[in-house]
VOGU-3710 file (C-alpha; in Angstrom, 3 decimals, decimal comma):
1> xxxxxxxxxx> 116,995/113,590/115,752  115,727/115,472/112,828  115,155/119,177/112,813  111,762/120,231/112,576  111,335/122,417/109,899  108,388/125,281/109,030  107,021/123,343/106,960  106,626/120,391/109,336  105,064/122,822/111,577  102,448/124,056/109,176
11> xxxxxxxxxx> 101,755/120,423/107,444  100,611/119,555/111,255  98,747/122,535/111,995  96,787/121,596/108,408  96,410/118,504/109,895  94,987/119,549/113,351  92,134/121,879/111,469  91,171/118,937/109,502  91,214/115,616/112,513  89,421/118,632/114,634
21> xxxxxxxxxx> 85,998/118,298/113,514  83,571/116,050/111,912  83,108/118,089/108,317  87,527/117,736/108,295  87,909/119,141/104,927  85,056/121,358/104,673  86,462/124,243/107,071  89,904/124,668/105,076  90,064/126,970/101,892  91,126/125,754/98,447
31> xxxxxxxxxx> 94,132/127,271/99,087  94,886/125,732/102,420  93,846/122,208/100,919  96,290/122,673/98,166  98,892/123,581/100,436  98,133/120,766/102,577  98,033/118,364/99,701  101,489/120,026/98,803  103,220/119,436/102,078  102,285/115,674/102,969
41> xxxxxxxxxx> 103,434/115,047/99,282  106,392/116,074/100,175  106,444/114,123/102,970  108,322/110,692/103,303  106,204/107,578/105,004  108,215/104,917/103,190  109,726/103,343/106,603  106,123/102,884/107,936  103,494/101,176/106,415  100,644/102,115/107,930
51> xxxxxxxxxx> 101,992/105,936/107,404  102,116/105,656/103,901  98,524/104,020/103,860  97,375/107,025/105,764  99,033/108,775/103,509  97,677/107,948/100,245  93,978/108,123/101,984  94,185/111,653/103,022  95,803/112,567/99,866  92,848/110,845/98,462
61> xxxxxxxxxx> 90,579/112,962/100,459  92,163/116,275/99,562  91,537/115,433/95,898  88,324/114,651/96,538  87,497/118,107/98,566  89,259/120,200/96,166  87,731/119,164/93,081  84,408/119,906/94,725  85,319/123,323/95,402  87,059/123,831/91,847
71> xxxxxxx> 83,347/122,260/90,154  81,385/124,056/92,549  79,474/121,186/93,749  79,779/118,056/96,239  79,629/114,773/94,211  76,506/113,841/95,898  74,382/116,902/94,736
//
């Protein structure tokens, strides 16, 4: 069984703040977001399909939230 590292540990904790709540993405910090987007890159879902799927959507996600913080603005107004 693998070892479960720090970063494991933090990636999920990301995780938890964002499936907590309705707004997901809107309670975590630039920062936090690009650390999250940072660690589930790293991460690899290439034995699971549906993983990787859920993968690509939240990294999806993450781009989308953090280039609303960087412009300022939500892409809806």
């Amino acid at each position: 069984m693998p070892e479960i590292t720090d970063e494991d540990r933090e990636r999920v904790e990301l995780l938890r703040l964002v499936s907590s709540s309705k707004n997901e993405f809107k309670k975590l910090t630039l920062e936090q977001l690009k650390r999250l987007q940072e660690l589930v890159e790293k991460k690899d879902y290439s034995h699971d399909k549906k993983a990787h799927k859920s993968k690509v959507k939240l990294l999806g996600k993450i781009n989308v939230r953090i280039y609303e913080l960087t412009e300022g603005r939500g892409i809806w107004g």
